[in-house]
C-alpha positions as CSV (number, residue, x, y, z in Angstrom):
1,X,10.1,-34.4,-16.7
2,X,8.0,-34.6,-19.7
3,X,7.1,-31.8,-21.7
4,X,3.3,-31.6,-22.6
5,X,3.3,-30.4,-26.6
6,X,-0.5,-29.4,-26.0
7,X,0.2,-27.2,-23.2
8,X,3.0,-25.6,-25.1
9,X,0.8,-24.9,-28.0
10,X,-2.2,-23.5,-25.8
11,X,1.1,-20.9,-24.0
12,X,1.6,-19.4,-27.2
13,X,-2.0,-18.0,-27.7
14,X,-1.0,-15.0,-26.7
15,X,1.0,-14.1,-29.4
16,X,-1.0,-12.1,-32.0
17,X,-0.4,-13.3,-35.8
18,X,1.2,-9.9,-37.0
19,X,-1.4,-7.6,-39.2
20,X,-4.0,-9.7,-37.8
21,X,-6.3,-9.5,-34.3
22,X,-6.1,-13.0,-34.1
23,X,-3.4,-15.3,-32.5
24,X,-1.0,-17.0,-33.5
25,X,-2.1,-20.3,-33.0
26,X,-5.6,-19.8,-34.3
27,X,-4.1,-18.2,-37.6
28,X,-2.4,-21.6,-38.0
29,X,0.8,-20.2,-37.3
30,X,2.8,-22.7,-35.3
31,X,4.0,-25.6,-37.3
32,X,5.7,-27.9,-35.2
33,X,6.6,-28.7,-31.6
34,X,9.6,-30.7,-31.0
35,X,10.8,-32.1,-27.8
36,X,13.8,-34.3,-27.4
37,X,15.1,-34.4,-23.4
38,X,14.9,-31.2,-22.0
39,X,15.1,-29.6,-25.0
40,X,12.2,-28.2,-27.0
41,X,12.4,-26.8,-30.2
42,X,9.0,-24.7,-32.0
43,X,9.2,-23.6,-36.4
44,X,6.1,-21.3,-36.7
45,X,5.3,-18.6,-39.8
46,X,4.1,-15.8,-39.7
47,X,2.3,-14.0,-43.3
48,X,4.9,-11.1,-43.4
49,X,8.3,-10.9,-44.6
50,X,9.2,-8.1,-42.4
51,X,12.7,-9.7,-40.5
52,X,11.5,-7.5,-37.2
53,X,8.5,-9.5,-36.8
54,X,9.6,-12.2,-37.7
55,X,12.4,-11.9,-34.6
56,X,9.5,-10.4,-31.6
57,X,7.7,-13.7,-33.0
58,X,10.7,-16.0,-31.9
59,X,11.4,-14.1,-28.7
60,X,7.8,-14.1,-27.6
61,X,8.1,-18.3,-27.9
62,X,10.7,-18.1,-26.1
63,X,9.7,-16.3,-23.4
64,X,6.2,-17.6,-23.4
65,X,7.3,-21.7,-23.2
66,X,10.7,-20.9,-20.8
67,X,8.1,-19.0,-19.0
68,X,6.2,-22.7,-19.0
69,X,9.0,-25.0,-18.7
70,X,11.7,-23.1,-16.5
71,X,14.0,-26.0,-16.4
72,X,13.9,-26.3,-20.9
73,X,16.1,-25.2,-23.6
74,X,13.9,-23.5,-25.8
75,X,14.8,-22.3,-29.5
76,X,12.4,-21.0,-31.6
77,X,12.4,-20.7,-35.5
78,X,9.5,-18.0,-37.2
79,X,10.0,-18.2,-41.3
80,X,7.5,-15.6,-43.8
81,X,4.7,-17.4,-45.9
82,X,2.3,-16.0,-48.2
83,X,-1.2,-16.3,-47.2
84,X,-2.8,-17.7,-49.8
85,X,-0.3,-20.6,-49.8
86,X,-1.2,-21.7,-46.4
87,X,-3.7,-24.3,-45.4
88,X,-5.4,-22.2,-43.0
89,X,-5.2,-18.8,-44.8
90,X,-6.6,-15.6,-43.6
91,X,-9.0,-13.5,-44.6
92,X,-7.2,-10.4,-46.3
93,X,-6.9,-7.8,-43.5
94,X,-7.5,-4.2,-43.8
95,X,-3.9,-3.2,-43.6
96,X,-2.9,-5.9,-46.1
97,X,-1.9,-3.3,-49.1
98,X,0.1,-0.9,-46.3
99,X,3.4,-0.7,-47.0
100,X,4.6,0.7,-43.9
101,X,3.2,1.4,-40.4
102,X,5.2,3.9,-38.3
103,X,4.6,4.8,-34.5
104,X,4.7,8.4,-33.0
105,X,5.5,7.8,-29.7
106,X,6.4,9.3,-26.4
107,X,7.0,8.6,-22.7
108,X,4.7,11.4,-21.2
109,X,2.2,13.7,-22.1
110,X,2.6,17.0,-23.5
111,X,5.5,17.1,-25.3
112,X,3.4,17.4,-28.7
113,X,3.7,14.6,-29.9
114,X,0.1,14.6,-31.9
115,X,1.1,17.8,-33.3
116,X,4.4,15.9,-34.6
117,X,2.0,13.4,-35.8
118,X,-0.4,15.6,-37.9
119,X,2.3,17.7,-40.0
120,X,4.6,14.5,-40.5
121,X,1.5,13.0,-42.2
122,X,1.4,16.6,-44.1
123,X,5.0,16.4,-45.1
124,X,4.6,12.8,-46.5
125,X,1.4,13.8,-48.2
126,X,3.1,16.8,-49.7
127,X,5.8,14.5,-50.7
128,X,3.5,12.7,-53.0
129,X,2.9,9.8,-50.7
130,X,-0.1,7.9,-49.9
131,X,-0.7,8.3,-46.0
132,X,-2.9,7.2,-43.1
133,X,-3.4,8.2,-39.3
134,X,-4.8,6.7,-37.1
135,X,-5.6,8.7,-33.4
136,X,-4.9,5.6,-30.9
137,X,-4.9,8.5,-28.1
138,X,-8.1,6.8,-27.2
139,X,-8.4,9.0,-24.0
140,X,-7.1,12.1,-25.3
141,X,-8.0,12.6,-29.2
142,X,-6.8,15.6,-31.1
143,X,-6.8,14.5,-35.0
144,X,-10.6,15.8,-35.4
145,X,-9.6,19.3,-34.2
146,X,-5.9,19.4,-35.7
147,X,-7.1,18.6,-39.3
148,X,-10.8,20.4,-38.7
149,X,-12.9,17.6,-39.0
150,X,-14.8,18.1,-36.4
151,X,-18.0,16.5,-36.3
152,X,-17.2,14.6,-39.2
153,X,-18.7,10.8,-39.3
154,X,-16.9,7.2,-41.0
155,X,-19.9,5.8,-42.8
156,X,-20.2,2.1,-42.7
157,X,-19.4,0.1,-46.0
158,X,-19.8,-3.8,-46.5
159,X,-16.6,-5.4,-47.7
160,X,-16.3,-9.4,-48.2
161,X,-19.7,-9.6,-46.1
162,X,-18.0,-7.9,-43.1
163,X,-18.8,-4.3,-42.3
164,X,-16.4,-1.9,-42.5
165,X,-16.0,2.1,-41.7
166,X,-14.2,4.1,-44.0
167,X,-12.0,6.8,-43.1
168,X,-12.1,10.6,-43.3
169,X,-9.8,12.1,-45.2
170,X,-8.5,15.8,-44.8
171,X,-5.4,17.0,-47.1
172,X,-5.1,14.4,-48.4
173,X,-4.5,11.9,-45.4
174,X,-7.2,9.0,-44.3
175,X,-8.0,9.9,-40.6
176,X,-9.3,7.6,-37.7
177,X,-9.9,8.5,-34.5
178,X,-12.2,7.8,-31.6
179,X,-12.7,11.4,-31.6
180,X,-15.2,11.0,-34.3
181,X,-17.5,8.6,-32.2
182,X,-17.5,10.3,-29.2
183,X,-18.6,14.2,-28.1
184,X,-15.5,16.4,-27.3
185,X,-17.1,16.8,-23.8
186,X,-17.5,13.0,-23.6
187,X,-14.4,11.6,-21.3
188,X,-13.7,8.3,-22.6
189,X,-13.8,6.3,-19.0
190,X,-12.7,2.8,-20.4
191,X,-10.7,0.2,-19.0
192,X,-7.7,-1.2,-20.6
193,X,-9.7,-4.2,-22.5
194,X,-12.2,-1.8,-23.7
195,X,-9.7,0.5,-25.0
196,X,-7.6,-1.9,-26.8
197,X,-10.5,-3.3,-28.5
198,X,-11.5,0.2,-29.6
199,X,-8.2,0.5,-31.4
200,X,-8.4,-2.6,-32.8
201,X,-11.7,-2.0,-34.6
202,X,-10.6,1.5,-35.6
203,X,-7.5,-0.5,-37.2
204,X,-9.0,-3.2,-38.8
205,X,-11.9,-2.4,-39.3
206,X,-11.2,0.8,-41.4
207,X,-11.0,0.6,-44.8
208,X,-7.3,2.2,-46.1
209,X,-6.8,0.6,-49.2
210,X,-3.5,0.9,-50.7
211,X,-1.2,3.5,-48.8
212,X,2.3,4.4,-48.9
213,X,2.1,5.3,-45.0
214,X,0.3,4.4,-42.1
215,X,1.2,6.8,-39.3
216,X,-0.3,5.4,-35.5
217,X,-0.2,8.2,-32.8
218,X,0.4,6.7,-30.1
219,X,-1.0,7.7,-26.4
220,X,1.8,8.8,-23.9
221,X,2.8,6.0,-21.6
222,X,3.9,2.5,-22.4
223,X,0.2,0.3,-21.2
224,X,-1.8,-1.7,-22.8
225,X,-2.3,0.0,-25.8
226,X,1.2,0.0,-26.8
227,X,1.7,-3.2,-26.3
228,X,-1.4,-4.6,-28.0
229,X,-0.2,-2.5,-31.2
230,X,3.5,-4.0,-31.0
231,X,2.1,-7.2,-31.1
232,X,-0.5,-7.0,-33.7
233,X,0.9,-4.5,-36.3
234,X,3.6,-5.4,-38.1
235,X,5.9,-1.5,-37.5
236,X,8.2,-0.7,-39.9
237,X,9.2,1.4,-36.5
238,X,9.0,4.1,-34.3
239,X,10.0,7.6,-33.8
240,X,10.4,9.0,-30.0
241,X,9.4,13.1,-29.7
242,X,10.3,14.0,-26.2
243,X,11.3,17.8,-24.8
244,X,14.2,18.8,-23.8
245,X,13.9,19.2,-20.0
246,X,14.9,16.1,-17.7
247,X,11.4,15.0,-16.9
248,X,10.4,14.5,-20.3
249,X,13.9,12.7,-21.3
250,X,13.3,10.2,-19.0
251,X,10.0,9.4,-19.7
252,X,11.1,9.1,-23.6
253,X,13.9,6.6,-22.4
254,X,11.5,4.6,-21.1
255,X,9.6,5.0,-24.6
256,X,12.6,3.3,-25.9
257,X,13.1,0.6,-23.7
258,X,9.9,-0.5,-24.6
259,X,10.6,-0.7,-28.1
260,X,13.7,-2.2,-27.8
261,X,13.1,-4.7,-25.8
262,X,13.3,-8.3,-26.5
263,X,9.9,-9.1,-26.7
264,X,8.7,-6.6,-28.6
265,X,11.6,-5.6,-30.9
266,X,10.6,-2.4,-33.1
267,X,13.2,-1.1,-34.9
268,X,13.6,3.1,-33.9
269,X,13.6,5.3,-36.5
270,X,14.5,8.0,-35.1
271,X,13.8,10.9,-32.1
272,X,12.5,14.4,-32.4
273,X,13.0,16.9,-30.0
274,X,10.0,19.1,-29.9
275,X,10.0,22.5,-28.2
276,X,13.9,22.5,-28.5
277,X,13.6,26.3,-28.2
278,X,11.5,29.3,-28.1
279,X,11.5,32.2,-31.3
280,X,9.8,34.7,-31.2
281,X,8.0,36.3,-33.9
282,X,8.9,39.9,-33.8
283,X,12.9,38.3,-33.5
284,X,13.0,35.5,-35.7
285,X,16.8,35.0,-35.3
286,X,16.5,34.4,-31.6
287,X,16.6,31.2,-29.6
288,X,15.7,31.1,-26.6
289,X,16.2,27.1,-25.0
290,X,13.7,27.3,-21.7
291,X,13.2,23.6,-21.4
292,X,17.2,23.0,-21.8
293,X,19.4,22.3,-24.7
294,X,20.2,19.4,-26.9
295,X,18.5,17.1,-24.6
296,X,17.1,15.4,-27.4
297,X,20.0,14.8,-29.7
298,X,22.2,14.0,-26.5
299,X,19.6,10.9,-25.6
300,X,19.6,10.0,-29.0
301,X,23.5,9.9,-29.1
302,X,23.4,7.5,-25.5
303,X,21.0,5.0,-27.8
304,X,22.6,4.8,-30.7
305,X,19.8,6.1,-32.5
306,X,19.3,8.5,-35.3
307,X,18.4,12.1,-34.6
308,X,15.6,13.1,-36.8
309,X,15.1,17.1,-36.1
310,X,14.5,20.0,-33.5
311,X,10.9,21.2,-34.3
312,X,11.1,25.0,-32.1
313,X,8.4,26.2,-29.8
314,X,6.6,28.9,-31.8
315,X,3.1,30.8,-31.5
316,X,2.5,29.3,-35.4
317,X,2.2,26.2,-34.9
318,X,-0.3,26.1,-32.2
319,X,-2.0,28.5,-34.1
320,X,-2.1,26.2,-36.8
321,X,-3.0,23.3,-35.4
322,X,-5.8,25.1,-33.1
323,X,-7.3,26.4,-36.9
324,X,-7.2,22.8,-38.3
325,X,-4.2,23.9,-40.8
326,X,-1.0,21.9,-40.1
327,X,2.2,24.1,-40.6
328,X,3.5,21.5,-42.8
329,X,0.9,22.5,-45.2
330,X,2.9,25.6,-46.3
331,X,6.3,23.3,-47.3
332,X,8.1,27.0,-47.6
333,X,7.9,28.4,-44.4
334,X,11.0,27.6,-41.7
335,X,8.2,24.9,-39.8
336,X,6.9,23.7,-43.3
337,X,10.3,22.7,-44.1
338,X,11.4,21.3,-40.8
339,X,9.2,18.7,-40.9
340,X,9.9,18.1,-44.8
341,X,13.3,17.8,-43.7
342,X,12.0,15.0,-40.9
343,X,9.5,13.3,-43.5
344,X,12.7,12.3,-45.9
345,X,14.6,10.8,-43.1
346,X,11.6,8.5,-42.4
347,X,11.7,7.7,-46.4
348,X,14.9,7.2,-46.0
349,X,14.6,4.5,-43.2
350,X,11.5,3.1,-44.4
351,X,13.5,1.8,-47.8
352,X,15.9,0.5,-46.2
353,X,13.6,-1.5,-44.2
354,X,11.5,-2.6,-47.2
C-alpha cells in the first residue's frame, strides 16, 4: 500500500518538542519523511543536546507511525540544533538557562517522598547550588507548608510581552506550587487535562532564570501528569523514594518501569529508601526496621540502579518539616548530613550527564 507522508506528519503531533508545551511538529521539528516500499524513514531535531531526549524522541516516532502503518519498517533519526539556527525558532522558554531538571518520584503515596524533595533542594542549596522546586502534586501540595510559605503569592511580571509569575523563594530555593493559588481547605477536583495544564503553566510560565537545579516533585502514581512531564521536560532523571515494606516496593517498581520504558526513556538516578528504620530519640544507637529491611537497596540491586541512601524514620524530621525548617538545613546533624550525602550523588550523576 502507499504510505500517506501527510498523515504521518499529522501522527506525530503528539510528541511534545522537549522544554517546550508545544509539539513537535508545530516547533518545526520534523525534517523529512521518506518512504521507499514499505519502508519509511523520518530525520527530525529537537533544540537540546541531551542524548536521552534525543532517543524518547526516536522511539516515540516509532511507535507513533508503526502504530499508523502496522505493516512498515519504520526508523527514525532525532539530531540536537540550536534554536536560533532554525528556520522556525522558538521563543526562549522559561527553563531555557536550567541546567538540569531532576524528578522525585514514587509509585504510591506516603512514602515521603515531598519530604525527600524539600531537604534534597536544602542540601543542593547548602551546597552552593542554584535550585528550583516545583510542587506538581497538584492534588496534594505540601511545599507551602514544608518551607513555611504559607499564604505567600507569585506576583505577575511581563517578560517578552507574555506574562509571567515569578516564584517564591524560601532558603534560598525558587518554589512553585499550586498550593499557593488555592486555600489549604480547597480540594483541587480537576480532571486530568485540567491538571496537566496547571503544571504546565506553573512550569513555563514561572520565571527561574538561571539555575543549577530544577527539582519536580512528582505526585505518586504514574497518570497523566507524569507522562505529560516526561514528554515535555527534558530530565536529566529521576530518583525513586519508596519504603521498605512490600506494598510500597511494588508500587516503586512500577515507578521504574515507567521511566524506563521505551517510550519515555529517563535515565534513573538513583532510589532512596525512606523510613528504612525507626530511632528513637532517647536511644539514638537503636534501629528498629518496622516496615522491613533493605527493601530498598535489594530493589535497587534487581534494576541495576544506583542506591542513593536510607533516610530513618525519626520524630525530627516531621517535626521539621511540620515547622517549615527542612532538617537539611542544619548540614551537621545525622539527617542534615544524610541528605548531604544523597545531594553529592545527584552531582555526581548530573556531570556525568552534562
Amino acid at each position: 500500500m502507499d504510505f500517506d507522508k501527510e498523515k504521518i506528519v499529522e501522527a506525530l503531533r503528539p510528541i511534545n518538542m522537549p522544554g517546550t508545551s508545544q509539539d513537535l511538529v508545530t516547533m518545526g521539528g520534523v525534517r523529512k519523511v521518506e518512504v521507499d516500499g514499505r519502508r519509511i524513514h523520518i530525520e527530525a531535531v529537537v533544540f537540546t543536546p541531551a542524548l536521552n531526549m534525543r532517543r524518547k524522541v526516536e522511539n516515540q516516532i516509532k511507535y507513533l507511525v508503526e502504530k499508523l502503518y502496522p505493516e512498515a519498517e519504520v526508523s527514525a533519526a532525532v539530531g540536537s540544533e540550536k534554536p536560533q539556527d532554525d528556520p522556525i525558532a522558538p521563543i526562549e522558554t522559561s527553563i531555557s538557562r536550567v541546567r538540569h531538571i531532576i524528578a522525585i518520584a514514587s509509585g504510591k503515596g506516603g512514602v515521603g517522598k515531598s519530604t525527600v524533595a524539600a531537604n534534597l533542594a536544602v542540601a543542593l542549596a547548602q551546597a552552593g547550588y542554584r535550585v528550583g522546586l516545583v510542587d506538581a502534586d497538584i492534588y496534594g501540595p505540601s511545599m507551602p507548608i514544608m518551607f513555611d510559605v504559607e499564604g505567600a503569592m507569585p506576583t505577575a511580571v511581563e517578560q517578552d510581552g507574555k506574562d509571567m509569575m515569578t516564584p517564591i523563594e524560601a532558603y534560598g530555593i525558587k518554589l512553585q506550587s499550586i498550593g499557593f493559588f488555592a486555600r489549604p481547605d480547597q480540594a483541587m477536583a480537576w480532571r486530568g487535562a485540567m491538571a496537566t495544564k496547571a503544571l504546565q503553566q506553573m512550569v513555563f510560565e514561572t520565571q527561574w532564570g538561571e539555575l543549577d537545579y530544577l527539582l519536580i516533585d512528582m505526585p505518586p502514581g504514574t497518570g497523566d501528569v507524569h507522562l505529560t512531564l516526561t514528554g515535555s521536560l527534558p530530565l536529566t532523571g529521576a530518583i525513586i523514594v519508596t519504603t521498605p515494606q512490600n506494598v510500597a516496593l511494588n508500587d516503586a517498581r512500577r515507578g521504574i518501569e515507567l521511566f524506563l520504558n521505551k517510550n519515555i526513556h529517563v535515565p534513573i538516578v538513583g532510589l532512596i529508601e525512606n523510613m528504612a528504620y525507626f530511632t528513637p530519640a532517647e536511644l539514638p544507637q537503636n534501629r528498629y526496621y518496622i516496615f522491613g529491611r533493605s527493601g530498598g537497596k535489594a530493589l535497587a540491586a534487581d534494576y541495576k540502579i544506583p542506591f542513593l541512601g536510607e533516610i530513618p524514620l525519626v520524630q525530627s524530621i516531621r517535626e521539621a518539616s511540620d515547622a517549615g525548617r527542612p532538617v537539611a538545613l542544619d548540614g551537621e546533624t545525622p539527617m542534615g548530613r544524610a541528605f548531604s550525602d544523597i545531594a553529592a550523588k545527584v552531582v555526581e550523576f548530573a556531570s556525568r550527564e552534562a
